[in-house]
VEXLOKOL-39903 format. One record per residue (C-alpha): residue number from 1; residue in one letter; x, y, z negated. Coordinates in Angstrom, 3 decimals. Layout:
N
<rec num="NUM" residuo="a" px="X" py="Y" pz="Z"/>
...
This chain:
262
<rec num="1" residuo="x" px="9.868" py="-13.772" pz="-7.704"/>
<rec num="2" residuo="x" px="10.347" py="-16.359" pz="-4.523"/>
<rec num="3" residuo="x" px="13.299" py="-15.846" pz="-1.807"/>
<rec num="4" residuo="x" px="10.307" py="-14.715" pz="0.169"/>
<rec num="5" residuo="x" px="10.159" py="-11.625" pz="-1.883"/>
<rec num="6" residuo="x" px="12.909" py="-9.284" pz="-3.034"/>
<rec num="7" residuo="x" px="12.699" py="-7.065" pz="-6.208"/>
<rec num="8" residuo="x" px="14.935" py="-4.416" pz="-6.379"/>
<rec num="9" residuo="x" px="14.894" py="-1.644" pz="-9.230"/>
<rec num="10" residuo="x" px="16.459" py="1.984" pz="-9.636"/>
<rec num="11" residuo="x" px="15.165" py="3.748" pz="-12.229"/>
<rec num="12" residuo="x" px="11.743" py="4.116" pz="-12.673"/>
<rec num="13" residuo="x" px="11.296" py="2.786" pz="-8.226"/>
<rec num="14" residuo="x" px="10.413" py="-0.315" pz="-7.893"/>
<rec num="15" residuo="x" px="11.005" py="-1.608" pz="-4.307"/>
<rec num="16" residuo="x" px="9.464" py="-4.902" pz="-3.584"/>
<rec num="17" residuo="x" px="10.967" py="-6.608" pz="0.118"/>
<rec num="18" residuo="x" px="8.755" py="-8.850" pz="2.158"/>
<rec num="19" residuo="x" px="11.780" py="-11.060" pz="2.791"/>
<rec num="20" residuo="x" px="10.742" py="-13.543" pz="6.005"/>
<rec num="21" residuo="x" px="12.511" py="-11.989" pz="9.174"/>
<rec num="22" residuo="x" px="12.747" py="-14.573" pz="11.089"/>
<rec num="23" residuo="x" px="8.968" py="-15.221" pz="11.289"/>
<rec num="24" residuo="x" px="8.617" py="-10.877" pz="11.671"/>
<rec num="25" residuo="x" px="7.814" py="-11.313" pz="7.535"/>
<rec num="26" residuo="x" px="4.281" py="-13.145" pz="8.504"/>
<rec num="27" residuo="x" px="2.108" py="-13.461" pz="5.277"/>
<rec num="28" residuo="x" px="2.325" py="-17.831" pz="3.991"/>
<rec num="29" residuo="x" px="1.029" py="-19.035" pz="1.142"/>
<rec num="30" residuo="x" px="3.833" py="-18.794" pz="-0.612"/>
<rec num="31" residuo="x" px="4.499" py="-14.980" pz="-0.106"/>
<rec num="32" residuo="x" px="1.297" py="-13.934" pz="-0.688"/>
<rec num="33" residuo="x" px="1.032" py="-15.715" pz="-3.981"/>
<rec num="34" residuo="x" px="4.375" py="-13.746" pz="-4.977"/>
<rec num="35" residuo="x" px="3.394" py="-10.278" pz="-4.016"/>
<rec num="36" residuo="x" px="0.217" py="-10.915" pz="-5.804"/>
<rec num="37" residuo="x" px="2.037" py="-11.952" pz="-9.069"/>
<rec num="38" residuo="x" px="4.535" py="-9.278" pz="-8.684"/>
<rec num="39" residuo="x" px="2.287" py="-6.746" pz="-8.239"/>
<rec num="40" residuo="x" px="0.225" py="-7.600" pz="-11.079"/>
<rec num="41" residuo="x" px="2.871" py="-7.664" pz="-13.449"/>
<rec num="42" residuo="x" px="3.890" py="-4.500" pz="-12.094"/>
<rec num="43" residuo="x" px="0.790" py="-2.562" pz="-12.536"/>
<rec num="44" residuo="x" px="1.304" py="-3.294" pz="-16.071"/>
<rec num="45" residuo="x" px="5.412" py="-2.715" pz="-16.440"/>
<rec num="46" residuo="x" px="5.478" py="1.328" pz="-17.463"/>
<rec num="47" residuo="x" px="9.427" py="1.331" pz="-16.586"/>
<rec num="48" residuo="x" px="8.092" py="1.067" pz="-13.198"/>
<rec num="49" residuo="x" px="6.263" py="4.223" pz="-12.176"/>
<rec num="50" residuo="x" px="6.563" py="4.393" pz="-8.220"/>
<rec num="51" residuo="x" px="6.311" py="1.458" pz="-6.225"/>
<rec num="52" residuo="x" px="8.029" py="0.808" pz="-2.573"/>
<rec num="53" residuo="x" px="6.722" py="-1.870" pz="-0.298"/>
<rec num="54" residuo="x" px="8.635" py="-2.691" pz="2.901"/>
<rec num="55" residuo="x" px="9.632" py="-5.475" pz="5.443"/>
<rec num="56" residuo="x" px="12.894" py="-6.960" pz="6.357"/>
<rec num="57" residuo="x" px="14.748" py="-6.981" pz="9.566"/>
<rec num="58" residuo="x" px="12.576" py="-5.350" pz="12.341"/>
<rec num="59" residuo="x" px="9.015" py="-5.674" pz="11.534"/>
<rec num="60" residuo="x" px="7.244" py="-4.729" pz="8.356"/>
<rec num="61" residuo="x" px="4.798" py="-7.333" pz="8.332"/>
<rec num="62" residuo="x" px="2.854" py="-9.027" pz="10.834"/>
<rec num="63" residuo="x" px="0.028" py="-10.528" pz="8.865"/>
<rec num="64" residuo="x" px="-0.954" py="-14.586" pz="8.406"/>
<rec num="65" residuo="x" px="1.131" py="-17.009" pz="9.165"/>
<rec num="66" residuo="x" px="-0.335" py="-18.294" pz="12.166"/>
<rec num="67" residuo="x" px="2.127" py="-21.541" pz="12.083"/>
<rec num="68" residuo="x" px="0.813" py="-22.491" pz="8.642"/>
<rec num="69" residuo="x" px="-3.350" py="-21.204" pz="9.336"/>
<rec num="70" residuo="x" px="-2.954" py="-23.475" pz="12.996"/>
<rec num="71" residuo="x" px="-1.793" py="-26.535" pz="10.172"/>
<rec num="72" residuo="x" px="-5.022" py="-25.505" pz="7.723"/>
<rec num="73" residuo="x" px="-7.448" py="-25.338" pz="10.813"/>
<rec num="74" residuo="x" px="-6.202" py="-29.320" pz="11.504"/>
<rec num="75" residuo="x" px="-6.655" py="-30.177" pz="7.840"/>
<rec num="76" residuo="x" px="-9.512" py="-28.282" pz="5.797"/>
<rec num="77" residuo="x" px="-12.780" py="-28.315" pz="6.512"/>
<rec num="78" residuo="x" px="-12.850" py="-24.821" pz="5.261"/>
<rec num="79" residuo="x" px="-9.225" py="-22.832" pz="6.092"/>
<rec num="80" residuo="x" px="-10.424" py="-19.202" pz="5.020"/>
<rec num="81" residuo="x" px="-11.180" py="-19.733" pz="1.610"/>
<rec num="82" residuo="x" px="-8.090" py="-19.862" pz="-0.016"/>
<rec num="83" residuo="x" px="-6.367" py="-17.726" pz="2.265"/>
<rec num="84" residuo="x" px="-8.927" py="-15.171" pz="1.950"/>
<rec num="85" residuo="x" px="-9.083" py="-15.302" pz="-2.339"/>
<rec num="86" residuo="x" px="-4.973" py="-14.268" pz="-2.056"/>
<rec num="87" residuo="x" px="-5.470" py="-11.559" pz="0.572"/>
<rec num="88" residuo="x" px="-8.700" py="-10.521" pz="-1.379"/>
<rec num="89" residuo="x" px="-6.628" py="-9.785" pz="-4.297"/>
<rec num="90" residuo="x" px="-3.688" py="-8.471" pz="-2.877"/>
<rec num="91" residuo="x" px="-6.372" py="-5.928" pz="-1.227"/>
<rec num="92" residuo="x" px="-8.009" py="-4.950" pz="-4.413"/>
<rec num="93" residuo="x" px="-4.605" py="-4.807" pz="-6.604"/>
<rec num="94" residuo="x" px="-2.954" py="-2.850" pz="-3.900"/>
<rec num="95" residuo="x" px="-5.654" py="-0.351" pz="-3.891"/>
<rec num="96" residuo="x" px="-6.120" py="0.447" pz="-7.858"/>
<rec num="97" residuo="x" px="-2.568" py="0.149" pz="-8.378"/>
<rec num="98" residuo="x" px="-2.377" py="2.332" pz="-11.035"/>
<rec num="99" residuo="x" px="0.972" py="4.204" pz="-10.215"/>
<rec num="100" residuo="x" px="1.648" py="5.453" pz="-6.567"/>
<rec num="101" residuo="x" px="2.671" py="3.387" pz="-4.118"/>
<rec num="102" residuo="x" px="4.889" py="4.124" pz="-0.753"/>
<rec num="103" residuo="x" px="5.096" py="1.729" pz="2.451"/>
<rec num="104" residuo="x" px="8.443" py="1.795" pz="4.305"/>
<rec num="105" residuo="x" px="7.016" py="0.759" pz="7.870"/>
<rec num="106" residuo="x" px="9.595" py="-0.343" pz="10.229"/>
<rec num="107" residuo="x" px="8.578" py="-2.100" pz="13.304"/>
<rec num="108" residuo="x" px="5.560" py="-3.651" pz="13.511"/>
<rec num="109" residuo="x" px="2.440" py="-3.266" pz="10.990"/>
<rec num="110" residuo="x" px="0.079" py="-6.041" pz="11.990"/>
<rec num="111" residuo="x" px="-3.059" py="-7.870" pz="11.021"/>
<rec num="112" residuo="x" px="-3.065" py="-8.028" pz="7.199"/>
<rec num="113" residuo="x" px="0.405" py="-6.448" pz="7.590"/>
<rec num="114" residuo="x" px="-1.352" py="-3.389" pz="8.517"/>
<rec num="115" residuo="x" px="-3.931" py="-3.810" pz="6.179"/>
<rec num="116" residuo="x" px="-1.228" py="-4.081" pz="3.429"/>
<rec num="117" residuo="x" px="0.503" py="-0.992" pz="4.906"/>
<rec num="118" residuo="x" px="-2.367" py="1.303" pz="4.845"/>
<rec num="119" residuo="x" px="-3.810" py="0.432" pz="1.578"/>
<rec num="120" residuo="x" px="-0.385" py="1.991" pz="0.325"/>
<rec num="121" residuo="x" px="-0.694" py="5.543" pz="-0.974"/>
<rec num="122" residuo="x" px="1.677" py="7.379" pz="1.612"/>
<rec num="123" residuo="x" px="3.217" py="5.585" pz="4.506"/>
<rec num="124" residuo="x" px="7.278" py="6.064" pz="5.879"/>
<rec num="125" residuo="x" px="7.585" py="5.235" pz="9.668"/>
<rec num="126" residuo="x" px="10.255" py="6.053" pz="12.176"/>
<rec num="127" residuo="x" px="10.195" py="5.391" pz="16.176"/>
<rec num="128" residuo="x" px="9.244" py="1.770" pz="16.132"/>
<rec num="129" residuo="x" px="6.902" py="1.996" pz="13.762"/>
<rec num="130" residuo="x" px="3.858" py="0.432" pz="15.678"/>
<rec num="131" residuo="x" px="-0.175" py="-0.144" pz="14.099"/>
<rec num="132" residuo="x" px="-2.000" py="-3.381" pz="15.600"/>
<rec num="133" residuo="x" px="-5.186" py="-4.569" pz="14.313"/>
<rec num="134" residuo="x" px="-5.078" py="-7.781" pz="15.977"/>
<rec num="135" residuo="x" px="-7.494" py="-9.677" pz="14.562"/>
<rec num="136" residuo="x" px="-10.094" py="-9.629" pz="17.742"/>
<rec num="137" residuo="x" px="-7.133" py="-11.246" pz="19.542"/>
<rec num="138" residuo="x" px="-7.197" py="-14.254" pz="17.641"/>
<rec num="139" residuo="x" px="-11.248" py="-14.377" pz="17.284"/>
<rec num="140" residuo="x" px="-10.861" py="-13.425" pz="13.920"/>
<rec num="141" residuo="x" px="-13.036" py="-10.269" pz="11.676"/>
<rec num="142" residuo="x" px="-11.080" py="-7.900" pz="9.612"/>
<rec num="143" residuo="x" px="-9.786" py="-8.742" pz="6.577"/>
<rec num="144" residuo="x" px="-7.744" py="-7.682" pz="3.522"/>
<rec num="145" residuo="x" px="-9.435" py="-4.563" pz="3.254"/>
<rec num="146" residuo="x" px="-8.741" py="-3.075" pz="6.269"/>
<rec num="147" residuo="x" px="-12.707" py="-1.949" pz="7.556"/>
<rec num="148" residuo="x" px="-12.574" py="-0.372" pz="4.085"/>
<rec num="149" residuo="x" px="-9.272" py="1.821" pz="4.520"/>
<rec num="150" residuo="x" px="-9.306" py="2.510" pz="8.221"/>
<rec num="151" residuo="x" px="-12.200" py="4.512" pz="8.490"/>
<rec num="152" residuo="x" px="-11.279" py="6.185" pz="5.472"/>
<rec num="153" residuo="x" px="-8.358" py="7.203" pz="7.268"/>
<rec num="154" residuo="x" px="-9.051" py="7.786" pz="10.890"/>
<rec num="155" residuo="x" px="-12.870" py="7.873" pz="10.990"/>
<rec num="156" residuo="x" px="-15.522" py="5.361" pz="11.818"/>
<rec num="157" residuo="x" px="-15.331" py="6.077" pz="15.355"/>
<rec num="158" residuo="x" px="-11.271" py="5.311" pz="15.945"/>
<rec num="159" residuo="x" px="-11.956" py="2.273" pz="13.361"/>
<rec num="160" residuo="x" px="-14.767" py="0.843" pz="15.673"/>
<rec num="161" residuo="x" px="-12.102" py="1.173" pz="19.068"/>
<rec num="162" residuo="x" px="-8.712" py="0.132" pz="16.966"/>
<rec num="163" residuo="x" px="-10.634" py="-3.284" pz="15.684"/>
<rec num="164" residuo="x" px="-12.572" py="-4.013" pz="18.806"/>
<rec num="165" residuo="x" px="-9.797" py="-2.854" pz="21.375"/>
<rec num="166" residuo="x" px="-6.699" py="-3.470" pz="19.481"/>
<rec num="167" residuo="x" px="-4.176" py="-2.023" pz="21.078"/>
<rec num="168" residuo="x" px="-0.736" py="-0.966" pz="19.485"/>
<rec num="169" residuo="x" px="-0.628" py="2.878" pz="17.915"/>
<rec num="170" residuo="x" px="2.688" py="3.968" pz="18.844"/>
<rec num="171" residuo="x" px="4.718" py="5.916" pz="15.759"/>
<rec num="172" residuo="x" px="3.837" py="9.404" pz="17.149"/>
<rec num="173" residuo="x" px="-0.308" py="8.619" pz="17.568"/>
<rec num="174" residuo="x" px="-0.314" py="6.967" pz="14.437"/>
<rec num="175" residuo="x" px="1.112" py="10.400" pz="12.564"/>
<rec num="176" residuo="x" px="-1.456" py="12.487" pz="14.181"/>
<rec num="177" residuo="x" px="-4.285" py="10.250" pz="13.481"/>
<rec num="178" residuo="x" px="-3.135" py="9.724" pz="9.904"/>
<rec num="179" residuo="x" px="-1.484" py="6.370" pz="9.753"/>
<rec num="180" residuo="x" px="1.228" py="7.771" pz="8.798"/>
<rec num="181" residuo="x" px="1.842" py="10.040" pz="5.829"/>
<rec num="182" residuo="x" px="5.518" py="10.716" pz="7.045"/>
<rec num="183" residuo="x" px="7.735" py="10.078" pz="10.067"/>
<rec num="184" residuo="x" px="11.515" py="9.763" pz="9.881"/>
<rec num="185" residuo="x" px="13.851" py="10.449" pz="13.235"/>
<rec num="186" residuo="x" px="15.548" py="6.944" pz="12.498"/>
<rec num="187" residuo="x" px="14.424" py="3.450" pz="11.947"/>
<rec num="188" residuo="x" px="17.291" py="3.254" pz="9.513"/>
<rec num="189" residuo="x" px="16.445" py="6.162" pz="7.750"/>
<rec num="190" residuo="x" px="12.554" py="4.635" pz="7.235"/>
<rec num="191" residuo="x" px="13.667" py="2.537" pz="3.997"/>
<rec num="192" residuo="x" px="15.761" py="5.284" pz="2.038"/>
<rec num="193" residuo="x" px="12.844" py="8.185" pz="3.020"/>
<rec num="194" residuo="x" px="10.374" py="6.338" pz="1.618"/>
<rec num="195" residuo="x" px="12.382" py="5.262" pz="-1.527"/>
<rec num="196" residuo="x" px="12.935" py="9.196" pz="-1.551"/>
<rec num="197" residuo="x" px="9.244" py="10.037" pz="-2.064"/>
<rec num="198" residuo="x" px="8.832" py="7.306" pz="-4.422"/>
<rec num="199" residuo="x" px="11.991" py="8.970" pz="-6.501"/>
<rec num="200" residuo="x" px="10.040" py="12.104" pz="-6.413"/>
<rec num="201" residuo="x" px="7.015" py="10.388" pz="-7.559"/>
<rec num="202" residuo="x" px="8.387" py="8.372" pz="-10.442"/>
<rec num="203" residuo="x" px="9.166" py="11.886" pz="-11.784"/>
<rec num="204" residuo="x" px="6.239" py="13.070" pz="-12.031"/>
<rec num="205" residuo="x" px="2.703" py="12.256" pz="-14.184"/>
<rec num="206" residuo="x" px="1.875" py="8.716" pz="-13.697"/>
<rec num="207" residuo="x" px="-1.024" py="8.239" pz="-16.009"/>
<rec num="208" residuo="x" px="-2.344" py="11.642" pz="-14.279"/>
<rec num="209" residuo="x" px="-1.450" py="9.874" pz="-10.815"/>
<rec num="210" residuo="x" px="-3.065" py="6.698" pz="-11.531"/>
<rec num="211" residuo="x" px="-6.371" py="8.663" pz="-12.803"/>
<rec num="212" residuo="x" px="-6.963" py="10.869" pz="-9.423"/>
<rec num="213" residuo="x" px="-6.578" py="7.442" pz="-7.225"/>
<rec num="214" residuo="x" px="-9.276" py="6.046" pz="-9.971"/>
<rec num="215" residuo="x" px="-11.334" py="9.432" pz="-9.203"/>
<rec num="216" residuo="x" px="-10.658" py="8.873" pz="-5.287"/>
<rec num="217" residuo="x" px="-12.056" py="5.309" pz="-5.168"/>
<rec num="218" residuo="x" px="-15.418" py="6.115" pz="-7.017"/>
<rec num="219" residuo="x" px="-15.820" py="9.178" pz="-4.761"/>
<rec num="220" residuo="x" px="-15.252" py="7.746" pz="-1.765"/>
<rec num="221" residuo="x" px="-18.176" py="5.077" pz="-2.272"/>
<rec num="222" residuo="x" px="-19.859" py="7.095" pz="-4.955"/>
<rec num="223" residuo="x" px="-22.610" py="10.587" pz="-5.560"/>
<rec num="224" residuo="x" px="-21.211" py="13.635" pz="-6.854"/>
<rec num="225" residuo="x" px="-22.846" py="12.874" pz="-10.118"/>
<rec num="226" residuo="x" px="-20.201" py="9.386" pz="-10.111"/>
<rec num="227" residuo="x" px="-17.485" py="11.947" pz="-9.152"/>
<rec num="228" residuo="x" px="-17.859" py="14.310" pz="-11.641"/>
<rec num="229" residuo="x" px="-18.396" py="11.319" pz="-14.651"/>
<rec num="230" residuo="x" px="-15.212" py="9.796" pz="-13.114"/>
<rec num="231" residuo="x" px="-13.709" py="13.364" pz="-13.637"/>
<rec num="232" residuo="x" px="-14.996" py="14.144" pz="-16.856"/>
<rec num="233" residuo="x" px="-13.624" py="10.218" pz="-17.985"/>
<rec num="234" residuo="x" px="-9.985" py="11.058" pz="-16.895"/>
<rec num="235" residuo="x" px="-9.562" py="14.292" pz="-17.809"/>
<rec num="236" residuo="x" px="-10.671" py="12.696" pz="-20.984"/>
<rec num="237" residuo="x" px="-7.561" py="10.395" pz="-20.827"/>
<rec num="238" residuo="x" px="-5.093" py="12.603" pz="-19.090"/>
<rec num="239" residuo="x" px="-5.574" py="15.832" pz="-21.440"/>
<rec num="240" residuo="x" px="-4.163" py="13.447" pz="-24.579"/>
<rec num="241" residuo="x" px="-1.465" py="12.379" pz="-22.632"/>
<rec num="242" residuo="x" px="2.428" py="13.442" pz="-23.482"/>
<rec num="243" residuo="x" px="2.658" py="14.788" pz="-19.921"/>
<rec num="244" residuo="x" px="0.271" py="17.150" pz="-20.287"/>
<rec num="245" residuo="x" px="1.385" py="18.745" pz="-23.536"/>
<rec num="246" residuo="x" px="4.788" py="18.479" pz="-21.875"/>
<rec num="247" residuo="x" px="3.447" py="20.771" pz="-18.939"/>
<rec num="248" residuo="x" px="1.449" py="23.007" pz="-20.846"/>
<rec num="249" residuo="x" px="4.311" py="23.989" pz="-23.122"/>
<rec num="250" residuo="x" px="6.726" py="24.201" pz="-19.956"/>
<rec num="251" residuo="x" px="4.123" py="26.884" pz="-18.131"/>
<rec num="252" residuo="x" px="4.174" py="29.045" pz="-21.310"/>
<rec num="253" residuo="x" px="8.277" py="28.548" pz="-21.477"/>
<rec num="254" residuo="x" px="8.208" py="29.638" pz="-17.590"/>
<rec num="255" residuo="x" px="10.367" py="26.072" pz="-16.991"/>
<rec num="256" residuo="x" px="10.027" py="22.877" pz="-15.187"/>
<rec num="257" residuo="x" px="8.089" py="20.529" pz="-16.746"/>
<rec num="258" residuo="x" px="9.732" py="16.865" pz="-17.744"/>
<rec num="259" residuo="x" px="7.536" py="13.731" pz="-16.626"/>
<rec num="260" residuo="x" px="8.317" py="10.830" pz="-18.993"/>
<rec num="261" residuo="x" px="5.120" py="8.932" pz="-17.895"/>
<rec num="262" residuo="x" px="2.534" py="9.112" pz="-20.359"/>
């Protein structure tokens, strides 16, 4: 963990704090090396089984650090490459996280910043919550995953005008196009309703959790015959878990089940 990055646990939550206000929590190299640690080791940590991603101060995150990329231009011959390796891998580790994970997105969601916002499982906004591609406005292509997610989640059509026109989605068109999972009446109250879903999640089946986003990802690019092997291979996994005996017995005890997360 770097100053750039906070870590802060409560139970089985996890929330993880892009922690560079001043510059609206713009990605350097230094914070994207530290979420991509951090999220690796959490992926692995079982005492962590929801995750919370969010921004200080009033933006969530508005992608590269143009300051330090204007610098790389001057000095490498080639000023993607590493930049591109981190945000690669912060891409693919954000999306097979295997536990769920909730953004908390205040202000503005920008660039990579969006991308890293709507790889997330479910996203928290409130009023300023505000989606910008951006990357046409600096002569740049997508990155970080984002032509993968977004017209997963709004359609290949509103993809094509939000990366080739990119104008800001307000909080309230961003909820009905699916941007947003959730939308809180407050911009203070973004933070603690998204640590409230990921409460909710981190008691509940995790191994079961992390198995459907497996099954999601192979459907979404796959045939029905890799869908239904992907099925067959967690239910495999899943039906010896803890949490499923757990459940089982609780249906024929008429209770609530207890999640311990495996």
């Amino acid at each position: 963990m770097t100053r750039s990055l906070l870590v802060q646990r409560d139970g089985g939550v996890v929330t993880l704090t892009l922690n560079r206000p001043d510059s609206l929590n713009s990605l350097n190299r230094e914070l994207r090396e530290a979420l991509r640690d951090e999220l690796a080791e959490l992926d692995a940590d079982t005492g962590c089984r929801a995750l919370v991603l969010a921004g200080a101060g009033r933006a969530f995150c508005v992608g590269q650090d143009l300051r330090e990329h204007a610098t790389a231009i001057r000095a490498d011959p080639d000023p993607l490459r590493a930049a591109l390796e981190q945000y690669n891998q912060l891409a693919l580790r954000l999306a097979g996280m295997g536990k769920p994970v909730v953004a908390a997105v205040r202000g503005a969601a920008a660039g990579a910043g969006a991308s890293l916002a709507l790889l997330a499982d479910f996203r928290v906004g409130g009023p300023s919550s505000t989606f910008v591609t951006a990357f046409a406005g600096i002569g740049l292509a997508a990155d970080t995953g984002l032509s993968w997610i977004l017209p997963r989640l709004v359609g290949h059509a509103k993809a094509t005008e939000m990366l080739l026109l990119p104008d800001p989605v307000p909080a309230d068109e961003a909820v009905r196009i699916g941007l947003l999972t959730q939308l809180a009446e407050a911009d203070e109250q973004v933070l603690p309703a998204a640590q409230a879903l990921a409460r909710r999640l981190a008691a509940g089946p995790t191994v079961a959790y992390g198995a459907m986003k497996r099954e999601l990802l192979v459907a979404s690019a796959g045939s029905l015959a890799d869908a239904l092997a992907a099925e067959a291979q967690a239910q495999r996994v899943t039906g010896a878990t803890t949490d499923h005996r757990e459940a089982t017995e609780a249906f024929l005890a008429k209770r609530r089940p207890t999640f311990g997360g495996s």
